[in-house]
Steps between C-alpha positions, in 0.01 A plus 500: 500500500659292303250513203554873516836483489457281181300714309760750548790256356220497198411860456861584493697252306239377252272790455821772582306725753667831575511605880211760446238241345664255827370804704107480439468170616805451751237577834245192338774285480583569853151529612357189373711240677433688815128532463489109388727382806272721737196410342592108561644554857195726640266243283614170695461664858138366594655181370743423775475402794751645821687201677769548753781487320410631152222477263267220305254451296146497599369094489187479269197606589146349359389843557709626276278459087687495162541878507771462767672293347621712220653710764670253721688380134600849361570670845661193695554182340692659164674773695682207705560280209692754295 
């Protein structure tokens, strides 16, 4: 949300928006930030594992090829670094 709220800082002081150009893209700047934090919590499910008393990551698997791995980084691994 933050990067939203940023471009809006921009659009207005630098590039002196008026509310009724603000209005056109005021539901993607909204939507976006939802969609992204949805799209990386509903992503990271099959990833975790239940445990009693919260949840963990899934231990490696040699099952588990390259193609996996791109997932486990964008949808886990980054999420809970940032």
């Amino acid at each position: 949300y933050n990067v939203s709220l940023a471009l809006y800082y921009v659009l207005v002081v630098k590039y002196d928006w008026k509310d009724f150009q603000l209005q056109k893209i005021t539901r993607y700047l909204h939507a976006a930030p939802i969609v992204f934090g949805f799209g990386l919590a509903f992503g990271g499910i099959p990833m975790y594992d239940i445990m009693g008393y919260g949840c963990h990551l899934l231990p490696y698997n040699a099952e588990f090829d390259e193609g996996h791995l791109w997932a486990i980084l964008v949808f886990v691994v980054i999420p809970l670094g940032l």
